[in-house]
C-alpha positions in Angstrom: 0.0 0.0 0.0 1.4 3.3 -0.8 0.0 6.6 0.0 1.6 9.3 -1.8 1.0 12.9 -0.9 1.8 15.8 -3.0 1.0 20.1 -3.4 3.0 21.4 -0.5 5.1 24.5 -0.6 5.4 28.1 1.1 2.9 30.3 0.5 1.8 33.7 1.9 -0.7 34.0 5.1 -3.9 34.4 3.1 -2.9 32.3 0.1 -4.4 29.1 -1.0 -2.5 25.6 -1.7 -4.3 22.1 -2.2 -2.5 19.3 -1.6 -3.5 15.7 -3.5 -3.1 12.2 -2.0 -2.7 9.5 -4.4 -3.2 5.5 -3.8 -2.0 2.1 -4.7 -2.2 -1.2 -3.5 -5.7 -1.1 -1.5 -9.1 -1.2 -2.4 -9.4 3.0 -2.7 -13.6 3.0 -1.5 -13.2 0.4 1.0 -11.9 3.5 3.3 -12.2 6.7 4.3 -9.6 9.0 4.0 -8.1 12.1 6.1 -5.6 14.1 6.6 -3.6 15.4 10.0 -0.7 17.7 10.4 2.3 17.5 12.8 3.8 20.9 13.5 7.7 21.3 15.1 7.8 20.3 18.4 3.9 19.3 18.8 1.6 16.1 18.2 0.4 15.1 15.3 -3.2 16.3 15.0 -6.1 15.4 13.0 -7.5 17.8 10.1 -9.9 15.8 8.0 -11.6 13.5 6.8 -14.4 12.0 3.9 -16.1 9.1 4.0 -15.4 6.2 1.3 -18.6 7.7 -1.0 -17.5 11.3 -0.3 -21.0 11.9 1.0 -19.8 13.0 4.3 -16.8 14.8 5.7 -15.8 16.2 9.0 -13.3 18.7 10.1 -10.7 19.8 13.3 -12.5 23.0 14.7 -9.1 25.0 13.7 -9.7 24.6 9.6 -13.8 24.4 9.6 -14.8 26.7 6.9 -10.9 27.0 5.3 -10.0 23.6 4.3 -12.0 21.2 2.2 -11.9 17.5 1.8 -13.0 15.8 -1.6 -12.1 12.5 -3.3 -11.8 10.9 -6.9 -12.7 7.4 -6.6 -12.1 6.9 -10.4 -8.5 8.2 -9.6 -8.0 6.5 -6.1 -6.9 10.3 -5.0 -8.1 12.0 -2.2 -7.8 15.8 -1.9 -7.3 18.6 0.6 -8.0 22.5 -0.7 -6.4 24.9 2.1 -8.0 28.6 1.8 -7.1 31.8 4.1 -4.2 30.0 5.3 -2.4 31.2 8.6 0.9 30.7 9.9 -0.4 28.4 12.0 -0.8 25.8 9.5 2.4 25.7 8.8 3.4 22.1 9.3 3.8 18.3 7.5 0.9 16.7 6.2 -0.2 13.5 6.2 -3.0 12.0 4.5 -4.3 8.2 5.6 -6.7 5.7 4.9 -8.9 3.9 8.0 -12.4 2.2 7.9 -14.4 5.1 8.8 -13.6 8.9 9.7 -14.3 8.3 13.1 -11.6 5.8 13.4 -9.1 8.5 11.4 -10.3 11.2 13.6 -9.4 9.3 16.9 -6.7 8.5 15.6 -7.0 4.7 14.5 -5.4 4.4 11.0 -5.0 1.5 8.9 -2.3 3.3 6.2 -0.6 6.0 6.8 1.3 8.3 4.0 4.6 10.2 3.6 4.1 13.7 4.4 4.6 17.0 2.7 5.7 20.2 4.2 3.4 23.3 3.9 5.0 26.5 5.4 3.0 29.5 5.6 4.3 32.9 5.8 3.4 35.6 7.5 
């Protein structure tokens, strides 16, 4: 199973980046998907995530109404947009795969990707 992340970069506080996830090796809408973030010196935290059908998606209080989750099926890729970024944000992302986004938010993930770095400046 491979999880391959991709769309980071530095970007100005305010800006707008979206990062892509792209599978192999599993069964793509068997899963949910998500995303969480590990800043310097702090825990990785949970961002996001979408159900297998894309029919329902839940968010970390901190992005709700900034970031958006969505999914290709067709392309086994799942997707983050990032709007009115913040320094804040700055950090590694991670996007995984677990049976439900419950189990990603808690966090109980069956596949986890490589990250990519996303620096915000301010």
């Amino acid at each position: 199973v491979q999880l391959q992340a991709s769309g980071g970069g530095l970007v100005q506080a305010g800006g707008s980046l979206r990062l892509s996830c792209a599978a192999s090796g599993l069964t793509f809408t068997s899963y949910a998907m998500g995303w969480s973030r590990q800043a310097p010196g702090k825990e990785r935290e949970f961002v996001g995530a979408i159900r297998w059908n894309g029919d329902f998606t839940y968010y970390a209080d901190s992005v709700k109404g900034r970031f958006t989750i969505s999914r290709d099926n067709a392309k086994n890729t799942v997707y983050l947009q990032m709007n009115s970024l913040k320094p804040d944000d700055t950090a590694v992302y991670y996007c995984a795969a677990g049976s439900n986004v419950e189990t990603i938010r808690a966090p109980i993930i069956d596949y986890w990707g490589q990250g990519t770095q996303v620096t915000v400046s301010s």
